[in-house]
N, C-alpha and C positions, 0 to 999 in steps of 0.2 A: 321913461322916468321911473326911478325906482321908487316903488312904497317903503315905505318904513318899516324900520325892523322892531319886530316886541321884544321887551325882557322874557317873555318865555320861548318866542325864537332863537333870540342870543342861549338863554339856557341851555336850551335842548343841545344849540351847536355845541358848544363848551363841551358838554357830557360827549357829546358822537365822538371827540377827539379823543377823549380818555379813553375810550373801547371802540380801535377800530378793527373790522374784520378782517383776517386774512389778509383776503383778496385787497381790503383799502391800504395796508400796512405795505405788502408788497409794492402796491402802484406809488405810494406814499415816497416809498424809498428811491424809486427810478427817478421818482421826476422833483420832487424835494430840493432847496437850494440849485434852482436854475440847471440842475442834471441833463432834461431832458432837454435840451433844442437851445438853450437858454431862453426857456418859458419858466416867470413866474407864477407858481401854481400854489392858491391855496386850501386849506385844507376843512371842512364843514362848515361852510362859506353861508352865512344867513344873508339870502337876498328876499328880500319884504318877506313875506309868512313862510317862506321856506327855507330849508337847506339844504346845500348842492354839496355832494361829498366832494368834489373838487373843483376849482374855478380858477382860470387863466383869465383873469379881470382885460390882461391889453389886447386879447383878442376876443375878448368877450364868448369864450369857451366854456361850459360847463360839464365836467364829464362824472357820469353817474353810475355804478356797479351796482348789480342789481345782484341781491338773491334770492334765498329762497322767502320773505316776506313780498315780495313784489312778483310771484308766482299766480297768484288770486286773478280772477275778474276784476273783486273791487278793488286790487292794488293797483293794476293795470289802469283801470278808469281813471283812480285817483291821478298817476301818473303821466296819464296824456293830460290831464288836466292840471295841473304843475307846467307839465312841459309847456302849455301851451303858454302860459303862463310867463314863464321863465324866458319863450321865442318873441312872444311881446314885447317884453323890457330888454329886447338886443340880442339877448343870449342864443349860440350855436347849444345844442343838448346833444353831446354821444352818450348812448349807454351800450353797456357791456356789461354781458351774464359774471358773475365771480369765476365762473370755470375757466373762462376765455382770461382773463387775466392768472389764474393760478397756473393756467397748462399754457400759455401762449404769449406772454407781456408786448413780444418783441411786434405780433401782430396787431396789440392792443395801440402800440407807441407807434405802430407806421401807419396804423387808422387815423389817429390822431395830426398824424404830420399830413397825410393825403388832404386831410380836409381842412386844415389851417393852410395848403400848398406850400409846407415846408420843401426848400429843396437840400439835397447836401447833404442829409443826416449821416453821421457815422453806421458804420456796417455794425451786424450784430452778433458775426464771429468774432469770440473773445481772441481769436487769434492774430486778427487785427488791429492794427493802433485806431485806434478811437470808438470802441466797442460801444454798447448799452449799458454795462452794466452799471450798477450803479456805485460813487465811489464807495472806496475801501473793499469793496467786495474784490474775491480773489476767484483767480478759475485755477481747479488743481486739475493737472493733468495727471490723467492716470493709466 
């Protein structure tokens, strides 16, 4: 059962979405509007005192990008203690370093799919009909 969310939870969330990093804007874009798997995913999700940079509510997913703030001991600490947190009230928690998603999406998105036991996922040769990428994006061949 989920605790309740504060007005300065919600806040906070609000704010994380107007500046997201990099690495969340990237993953943002793969899987945004049912992209990936057709997973609803949303985006600095206040669950009771926290927020999840991303949250698949119907399978009760949470996936977390980590950078360099969350390098510390006491970020670490904080962080298993969140998570555990977060495993209590249902939630699966993957994280992933920012590198791993800037250098790598496609292994980011089949970590993802491995442990939701997606099957079927489109390949992620854009040479392929039914690629990763995310719409509108174009692959130029050179």
């Amino acid at each position: 059962m989920e605790r309740k969310n504060t007005t300065a939870t919600l806040s906070f969330a609000r704010g994380q979405r107007r500046t997201p990093t990099r690495a969340e804007a990237i993953f943002w874009q793969a899987v945004r509007g049912r992209r990936f798997a057709d997973l609803k995913f949303k985006r600095q999700m206040a669950i009771g005192p926290f927020v999840a940079d991303f949250c698949c509510y119907e399978h009760r997913l949470i996936v977390e990008l980590d950078g360099e703030p969350h390098a510390s001991e006491e970020a670490r600490a904080r962080d298993a203690r969140r998570d555990a947190f977060l495993r209590h009230e249902g939630y699966l928690v993957l994280r992933f370093p920012n590198e791993r998603v800037l250098g790598n999406l496609e292994f980011v998105l089949r970590e993802i799919s491995d442990r939701l036991g997606l099957a079927g996922l489109p390949s992620s040769d854009p040479a392929l009909p039914g690629h990763l990428l995310p719409r509108g994006e174009k692959v130029t061949r050179g």
